[in-house]
KENU-215589 format. One record per atom (N, C-alpha, C, O): residue number from 0; residue in three letters; atom name; x, y, z. Coordinates in nm, 3 decimals, decimal comma, m for minus. Last residue first. Layout:
REM KENU-215589
SITE   i  aa at       x       y       z
SITE NUM ala CA       X       Y       Z
...
***
This chain:
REM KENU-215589
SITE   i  aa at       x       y       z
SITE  85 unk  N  10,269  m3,156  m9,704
SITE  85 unk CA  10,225  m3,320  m9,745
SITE  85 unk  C  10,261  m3,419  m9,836
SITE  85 unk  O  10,204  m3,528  m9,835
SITE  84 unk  N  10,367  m2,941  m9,613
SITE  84 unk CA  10,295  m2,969  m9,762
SITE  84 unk  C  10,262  m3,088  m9,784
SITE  84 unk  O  10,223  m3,122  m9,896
SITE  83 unk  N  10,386  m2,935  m9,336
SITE  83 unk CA  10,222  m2,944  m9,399
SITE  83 unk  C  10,208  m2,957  m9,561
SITE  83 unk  O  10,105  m2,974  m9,626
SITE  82 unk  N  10,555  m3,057  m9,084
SITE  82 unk CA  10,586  m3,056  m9,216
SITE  82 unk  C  10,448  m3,073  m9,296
SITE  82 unk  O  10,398  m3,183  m9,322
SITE  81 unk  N  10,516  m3,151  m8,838
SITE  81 unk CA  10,633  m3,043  m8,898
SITE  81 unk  C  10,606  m3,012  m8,997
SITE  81 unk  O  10,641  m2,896  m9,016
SITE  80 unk  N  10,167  m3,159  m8,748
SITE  80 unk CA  10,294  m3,209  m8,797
SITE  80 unk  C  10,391  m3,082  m8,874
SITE  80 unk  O  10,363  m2,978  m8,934
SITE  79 unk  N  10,041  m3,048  m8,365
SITE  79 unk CA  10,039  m3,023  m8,560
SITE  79 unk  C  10,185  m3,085  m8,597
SITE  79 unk  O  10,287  m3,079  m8,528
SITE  78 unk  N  10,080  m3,021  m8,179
SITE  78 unk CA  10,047  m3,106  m8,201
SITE  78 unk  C  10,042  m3,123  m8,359
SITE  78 unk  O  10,040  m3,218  m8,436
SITE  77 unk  N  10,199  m2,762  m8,087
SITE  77 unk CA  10,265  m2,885  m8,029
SITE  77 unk  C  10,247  m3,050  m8,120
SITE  77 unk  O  10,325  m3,143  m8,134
SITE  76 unk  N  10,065  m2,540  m8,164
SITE  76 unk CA  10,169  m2,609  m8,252
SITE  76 unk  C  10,231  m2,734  m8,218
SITE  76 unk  O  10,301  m2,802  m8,293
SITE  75 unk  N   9,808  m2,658  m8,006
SITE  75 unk CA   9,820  m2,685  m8,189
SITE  75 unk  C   9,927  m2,669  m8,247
SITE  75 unk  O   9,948  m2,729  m8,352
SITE  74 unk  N   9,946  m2,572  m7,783
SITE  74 unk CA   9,916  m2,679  m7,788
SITE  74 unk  C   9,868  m2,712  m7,939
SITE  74 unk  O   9,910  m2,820  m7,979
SITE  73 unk  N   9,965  m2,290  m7,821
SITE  73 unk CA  10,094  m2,351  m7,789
SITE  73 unk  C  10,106  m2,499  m7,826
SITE  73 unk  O  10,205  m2,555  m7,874
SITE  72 unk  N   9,675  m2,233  m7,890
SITE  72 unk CA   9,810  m2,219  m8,007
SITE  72 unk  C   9,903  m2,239  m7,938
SITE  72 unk  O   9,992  m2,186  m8,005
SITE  71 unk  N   9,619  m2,279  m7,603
SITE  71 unk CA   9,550  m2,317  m7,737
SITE  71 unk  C   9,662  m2,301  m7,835
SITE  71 unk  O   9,742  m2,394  m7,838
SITE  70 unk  N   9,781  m2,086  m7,440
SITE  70 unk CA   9,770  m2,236  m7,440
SITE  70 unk  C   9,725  m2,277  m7,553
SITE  70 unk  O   9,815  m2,327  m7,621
SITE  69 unk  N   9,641  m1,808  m7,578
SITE  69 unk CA   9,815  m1,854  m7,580
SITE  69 unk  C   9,810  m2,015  m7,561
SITE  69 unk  O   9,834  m2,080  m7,662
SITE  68 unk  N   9,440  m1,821  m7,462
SITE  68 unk CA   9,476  m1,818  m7,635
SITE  68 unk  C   9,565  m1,902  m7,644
SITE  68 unk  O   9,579  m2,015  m7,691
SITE  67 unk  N   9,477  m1,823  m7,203
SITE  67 unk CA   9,397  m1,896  m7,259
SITE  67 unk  C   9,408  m1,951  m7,412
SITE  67 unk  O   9,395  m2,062  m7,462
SITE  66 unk  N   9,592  m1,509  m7,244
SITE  66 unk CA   9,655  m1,653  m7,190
SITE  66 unk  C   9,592  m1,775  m7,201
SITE  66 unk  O   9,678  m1,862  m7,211
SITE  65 unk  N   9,335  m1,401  m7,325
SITE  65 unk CA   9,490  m1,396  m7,416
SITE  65 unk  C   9,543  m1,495  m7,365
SITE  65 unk  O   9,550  m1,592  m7,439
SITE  64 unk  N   9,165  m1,451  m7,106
SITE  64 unk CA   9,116  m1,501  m7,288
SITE  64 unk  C   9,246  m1,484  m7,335
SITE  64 unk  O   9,277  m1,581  m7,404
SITE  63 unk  N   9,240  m1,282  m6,963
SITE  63 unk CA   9,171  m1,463  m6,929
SITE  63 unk  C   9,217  m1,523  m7,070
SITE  63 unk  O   9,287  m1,616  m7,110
SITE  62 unk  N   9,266  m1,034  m7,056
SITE  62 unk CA   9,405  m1,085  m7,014
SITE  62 unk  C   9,390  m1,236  m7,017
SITE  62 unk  O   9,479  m1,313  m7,054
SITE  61 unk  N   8,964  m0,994  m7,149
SITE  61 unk CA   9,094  m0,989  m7,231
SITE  61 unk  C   9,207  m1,076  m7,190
SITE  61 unk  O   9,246  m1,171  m7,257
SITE  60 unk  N   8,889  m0,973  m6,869
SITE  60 unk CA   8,838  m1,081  m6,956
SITE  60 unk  C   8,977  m1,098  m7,066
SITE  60 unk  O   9,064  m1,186  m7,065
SITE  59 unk  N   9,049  m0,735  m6,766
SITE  59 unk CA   9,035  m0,884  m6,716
SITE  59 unk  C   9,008  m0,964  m6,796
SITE  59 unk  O   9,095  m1,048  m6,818
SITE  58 unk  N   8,886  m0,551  m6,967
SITE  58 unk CA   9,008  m0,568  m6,967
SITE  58 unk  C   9,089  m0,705  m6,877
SITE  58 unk  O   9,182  m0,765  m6,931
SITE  57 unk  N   8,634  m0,578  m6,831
SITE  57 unk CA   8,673  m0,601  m6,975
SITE  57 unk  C   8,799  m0,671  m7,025
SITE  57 unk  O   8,822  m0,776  m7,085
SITE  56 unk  N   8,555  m0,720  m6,544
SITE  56 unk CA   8,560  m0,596  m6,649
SITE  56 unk  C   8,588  m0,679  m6,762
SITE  56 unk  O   8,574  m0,800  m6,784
SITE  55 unk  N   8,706  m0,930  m6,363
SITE  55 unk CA   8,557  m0,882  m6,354
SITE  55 unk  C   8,618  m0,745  m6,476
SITE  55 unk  O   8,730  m0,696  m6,466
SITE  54 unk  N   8,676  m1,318  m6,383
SITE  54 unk CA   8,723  m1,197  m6,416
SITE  54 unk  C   8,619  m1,100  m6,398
SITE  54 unk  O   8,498  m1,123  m6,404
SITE  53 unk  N   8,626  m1,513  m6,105
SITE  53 unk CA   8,580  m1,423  m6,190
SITE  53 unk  C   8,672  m1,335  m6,258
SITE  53 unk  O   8,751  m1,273  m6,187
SITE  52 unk  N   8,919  m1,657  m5,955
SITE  52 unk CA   8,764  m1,655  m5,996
SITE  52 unk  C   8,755  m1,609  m6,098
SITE  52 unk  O   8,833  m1,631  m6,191
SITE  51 unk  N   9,186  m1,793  m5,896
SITE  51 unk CA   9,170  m1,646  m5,942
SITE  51 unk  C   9,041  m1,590  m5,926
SITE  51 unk  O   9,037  m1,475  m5,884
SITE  50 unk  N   9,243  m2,067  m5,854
SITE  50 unk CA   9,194  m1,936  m5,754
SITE  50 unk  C   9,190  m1,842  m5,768
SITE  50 unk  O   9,189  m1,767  m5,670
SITE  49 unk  N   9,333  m2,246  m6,082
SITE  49 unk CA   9,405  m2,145  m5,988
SITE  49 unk  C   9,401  m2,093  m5,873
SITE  49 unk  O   9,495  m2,069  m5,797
SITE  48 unk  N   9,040  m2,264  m6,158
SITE  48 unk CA   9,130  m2,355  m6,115
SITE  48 unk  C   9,259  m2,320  m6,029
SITE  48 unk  O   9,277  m2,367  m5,916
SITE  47 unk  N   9,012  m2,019  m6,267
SITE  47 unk CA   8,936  m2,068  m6,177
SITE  47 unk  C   8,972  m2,208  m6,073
SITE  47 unk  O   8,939  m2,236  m5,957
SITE  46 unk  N   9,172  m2,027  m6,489
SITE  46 unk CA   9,136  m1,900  m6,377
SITE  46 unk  C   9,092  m1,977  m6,261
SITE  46 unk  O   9,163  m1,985  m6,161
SITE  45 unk  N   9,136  m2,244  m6,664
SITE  45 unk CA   9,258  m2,234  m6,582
SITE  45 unk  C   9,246  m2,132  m6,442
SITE  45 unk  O   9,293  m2,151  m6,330
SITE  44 unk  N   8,898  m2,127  m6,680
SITE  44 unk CA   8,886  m2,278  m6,637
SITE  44 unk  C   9,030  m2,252  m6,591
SITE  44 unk  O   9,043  m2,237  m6,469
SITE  43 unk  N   8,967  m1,913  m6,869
SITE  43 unk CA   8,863  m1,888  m6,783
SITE  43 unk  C   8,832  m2,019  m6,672
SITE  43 unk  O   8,744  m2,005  m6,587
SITE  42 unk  N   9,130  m2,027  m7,057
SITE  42 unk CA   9,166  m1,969  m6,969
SITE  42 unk  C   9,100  m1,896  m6,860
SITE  42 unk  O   9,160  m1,831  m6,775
SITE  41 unk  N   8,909  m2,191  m7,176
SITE  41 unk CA   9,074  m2,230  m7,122
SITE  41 unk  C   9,085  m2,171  m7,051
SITE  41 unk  O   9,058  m2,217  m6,941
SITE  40 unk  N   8,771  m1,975  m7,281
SITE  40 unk CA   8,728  m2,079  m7,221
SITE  40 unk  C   8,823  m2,170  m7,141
SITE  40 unk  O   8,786  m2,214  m7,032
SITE  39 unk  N   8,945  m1,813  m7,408
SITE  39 unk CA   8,891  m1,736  m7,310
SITE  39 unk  C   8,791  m1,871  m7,249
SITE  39 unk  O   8,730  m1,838  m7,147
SITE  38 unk  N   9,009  m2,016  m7,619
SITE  38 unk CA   9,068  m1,937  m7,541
SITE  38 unk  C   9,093  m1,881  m7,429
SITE  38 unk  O   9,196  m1,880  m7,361
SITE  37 unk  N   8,817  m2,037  m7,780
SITE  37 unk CA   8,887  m2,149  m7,678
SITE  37 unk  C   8,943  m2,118  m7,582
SITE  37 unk  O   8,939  m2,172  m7,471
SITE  36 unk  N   8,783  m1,735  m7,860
SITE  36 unk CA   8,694  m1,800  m7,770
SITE  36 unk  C   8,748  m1,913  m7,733
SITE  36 unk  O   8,736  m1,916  m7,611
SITE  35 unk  N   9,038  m1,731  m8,014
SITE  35 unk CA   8,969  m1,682  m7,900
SITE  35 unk  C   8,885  m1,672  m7,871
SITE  35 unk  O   8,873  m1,556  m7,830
SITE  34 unk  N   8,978  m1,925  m8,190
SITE  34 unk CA   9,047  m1,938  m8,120
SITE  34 unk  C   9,096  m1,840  m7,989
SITE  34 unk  O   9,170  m1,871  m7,895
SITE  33 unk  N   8,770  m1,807  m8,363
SITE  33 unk CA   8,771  m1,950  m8,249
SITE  33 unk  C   8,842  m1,965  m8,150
SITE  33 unk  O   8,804  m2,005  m8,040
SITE  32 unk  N   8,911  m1,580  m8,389
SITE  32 unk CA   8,763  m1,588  m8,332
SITE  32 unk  C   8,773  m1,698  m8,247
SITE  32 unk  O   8,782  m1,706  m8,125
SITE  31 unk  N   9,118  m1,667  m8,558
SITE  31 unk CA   9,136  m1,594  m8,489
SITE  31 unk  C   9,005  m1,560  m8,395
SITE  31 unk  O   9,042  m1,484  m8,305
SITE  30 unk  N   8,989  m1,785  m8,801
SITE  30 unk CA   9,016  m1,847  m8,676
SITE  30 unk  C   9,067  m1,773  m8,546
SITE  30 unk  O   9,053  m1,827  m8,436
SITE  29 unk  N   8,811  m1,521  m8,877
SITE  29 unk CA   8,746  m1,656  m8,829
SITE  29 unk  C   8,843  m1,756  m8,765
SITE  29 unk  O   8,794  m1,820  m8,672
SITE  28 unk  N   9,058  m1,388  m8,978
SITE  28 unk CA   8,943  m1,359  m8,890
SITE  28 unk  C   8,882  m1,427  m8,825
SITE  28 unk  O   8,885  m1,410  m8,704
SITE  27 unk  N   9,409  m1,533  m9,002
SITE  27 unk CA   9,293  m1,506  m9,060
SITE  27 unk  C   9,224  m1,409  m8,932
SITE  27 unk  O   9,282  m1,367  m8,832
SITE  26 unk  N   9,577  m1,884  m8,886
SITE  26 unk CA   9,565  m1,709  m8,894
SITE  26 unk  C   9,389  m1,692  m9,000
SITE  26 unk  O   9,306  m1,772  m9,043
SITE  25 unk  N   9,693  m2,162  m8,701
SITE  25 unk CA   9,575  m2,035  m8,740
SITE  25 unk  C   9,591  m1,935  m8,785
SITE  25 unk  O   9,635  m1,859  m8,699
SITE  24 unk  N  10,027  m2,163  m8,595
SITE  24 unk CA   9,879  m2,182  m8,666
SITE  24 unk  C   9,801  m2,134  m8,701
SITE  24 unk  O   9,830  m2,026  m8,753
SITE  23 unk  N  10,300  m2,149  m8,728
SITE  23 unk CA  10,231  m2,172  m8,835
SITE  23 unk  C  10,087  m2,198  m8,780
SITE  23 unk  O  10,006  m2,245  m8,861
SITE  22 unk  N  10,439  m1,861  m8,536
SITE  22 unk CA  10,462  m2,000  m8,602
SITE  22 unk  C  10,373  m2,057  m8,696
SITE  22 unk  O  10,371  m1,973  m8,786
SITE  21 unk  N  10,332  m1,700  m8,307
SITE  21 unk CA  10,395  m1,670  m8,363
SITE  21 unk  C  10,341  m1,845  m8,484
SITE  21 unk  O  10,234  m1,906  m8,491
SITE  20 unk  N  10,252  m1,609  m7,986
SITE  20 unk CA  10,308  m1,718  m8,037
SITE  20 unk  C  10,331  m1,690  m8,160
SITE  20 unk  O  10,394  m1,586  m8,137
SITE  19 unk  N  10,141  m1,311  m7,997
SITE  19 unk CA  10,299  m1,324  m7,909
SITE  19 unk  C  10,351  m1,476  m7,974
SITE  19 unk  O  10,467  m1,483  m8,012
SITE  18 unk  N   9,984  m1,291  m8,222
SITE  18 unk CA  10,105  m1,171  m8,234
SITE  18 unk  C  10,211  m1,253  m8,138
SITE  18 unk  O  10,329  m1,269  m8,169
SITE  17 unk  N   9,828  m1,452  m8,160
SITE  17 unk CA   9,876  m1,490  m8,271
SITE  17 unk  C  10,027  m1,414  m8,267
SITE  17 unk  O  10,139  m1,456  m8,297
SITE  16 unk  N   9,711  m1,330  m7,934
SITE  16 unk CA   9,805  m1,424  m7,884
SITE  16 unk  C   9,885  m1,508  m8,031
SITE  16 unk  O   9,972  m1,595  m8,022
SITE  15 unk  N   9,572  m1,079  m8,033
SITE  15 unk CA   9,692  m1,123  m7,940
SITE  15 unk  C   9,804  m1,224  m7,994
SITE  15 unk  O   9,912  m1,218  m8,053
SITE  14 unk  N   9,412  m1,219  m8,171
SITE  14 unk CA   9,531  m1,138  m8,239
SITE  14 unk  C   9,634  m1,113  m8,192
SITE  14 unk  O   9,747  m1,112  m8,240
SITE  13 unk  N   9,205  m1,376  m7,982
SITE  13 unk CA   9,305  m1,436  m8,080
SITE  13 unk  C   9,420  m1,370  m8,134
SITE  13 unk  O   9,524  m1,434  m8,149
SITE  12 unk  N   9,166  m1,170  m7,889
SITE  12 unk CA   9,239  m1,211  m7,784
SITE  12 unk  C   9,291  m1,339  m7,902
SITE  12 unk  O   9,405  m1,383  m7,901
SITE  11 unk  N   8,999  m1,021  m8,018
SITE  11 unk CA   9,090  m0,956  m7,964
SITE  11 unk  C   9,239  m1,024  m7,916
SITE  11 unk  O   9,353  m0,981  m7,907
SITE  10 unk  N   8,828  m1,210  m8,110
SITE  10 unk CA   8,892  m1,190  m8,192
SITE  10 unk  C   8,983  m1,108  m8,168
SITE  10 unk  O   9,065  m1,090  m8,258
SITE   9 unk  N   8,704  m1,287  m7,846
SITE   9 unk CA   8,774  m1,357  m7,924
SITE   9 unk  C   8,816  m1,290  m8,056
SITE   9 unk  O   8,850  m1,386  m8,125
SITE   8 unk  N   8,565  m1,009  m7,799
SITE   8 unk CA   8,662  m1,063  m7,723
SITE   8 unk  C   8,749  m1,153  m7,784
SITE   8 unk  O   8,867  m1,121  m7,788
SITE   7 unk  N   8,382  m1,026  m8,021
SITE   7 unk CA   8,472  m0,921  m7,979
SITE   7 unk  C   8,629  m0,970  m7,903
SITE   7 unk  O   8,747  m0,966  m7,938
SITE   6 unk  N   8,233  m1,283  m7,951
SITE   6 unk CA   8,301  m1,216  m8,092
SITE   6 unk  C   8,417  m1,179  m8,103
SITE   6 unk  O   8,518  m1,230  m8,151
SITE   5 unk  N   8,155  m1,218  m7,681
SITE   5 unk CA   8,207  m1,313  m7,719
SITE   5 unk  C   8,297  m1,323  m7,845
SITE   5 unk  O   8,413  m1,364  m7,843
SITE   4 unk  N   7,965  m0,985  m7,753
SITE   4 unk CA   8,067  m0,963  m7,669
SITE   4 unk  C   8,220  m1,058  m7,700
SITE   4 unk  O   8,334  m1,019  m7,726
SITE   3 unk  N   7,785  m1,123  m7,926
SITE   3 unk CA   7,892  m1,014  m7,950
SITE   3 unk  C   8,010  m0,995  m7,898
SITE   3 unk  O   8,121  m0,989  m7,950
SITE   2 unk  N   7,693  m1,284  m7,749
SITE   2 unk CA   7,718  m1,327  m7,871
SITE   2 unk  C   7,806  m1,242  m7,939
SITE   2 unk  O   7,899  m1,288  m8,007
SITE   1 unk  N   7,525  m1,068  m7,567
SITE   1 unk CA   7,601  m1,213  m7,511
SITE   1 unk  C   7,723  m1,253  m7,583
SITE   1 unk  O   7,833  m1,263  m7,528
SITE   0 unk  N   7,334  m0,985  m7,724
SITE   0 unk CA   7,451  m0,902  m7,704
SITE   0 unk  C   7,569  m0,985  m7,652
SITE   0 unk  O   7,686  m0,972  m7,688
***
């Protein structure tokens, strides 16, 4: 169920944060997954780092994992080249 949750969450929190950054990365289902789960791993490490701790519920997790997102696709557009037709 672990595995689900995880799913869930990342694909919530990828759509998010696709919706607030914007620009050329990731889109789809599957990255939108990964990338929330990096996400919510980032931002579950930023949490904690902070002094926030635990998220506790659902909706906590969500907020971890959207800002979390958000870094992740701030930092792939950062790093990705201008220009992809190659």
């Amino acid at each position: 169920m672990d595995l689900l949750y995880w799913i869930i969450l990342g694909f919530i929190a990828g759509a998010l944060s696709g919706a607030v950054v914007g620009g050329r990365t990731a889109r789809g289902c599957l990255p939108n997954v990964i990338i929330g789960v990096l996400g919510a791993v980032v931002g579950g490490w930023l949490a904690r780092e902070l002094g926030f701790g635990q998220a506790q519920g659902f909706i906590a997790a969500i907020v971890v994992a959207v800002v979390g997102a958000i870094v992740v696709r701030v930092v792939l557009e950062a790093v990705s080249p201008n220009d992809r037709r190659g």
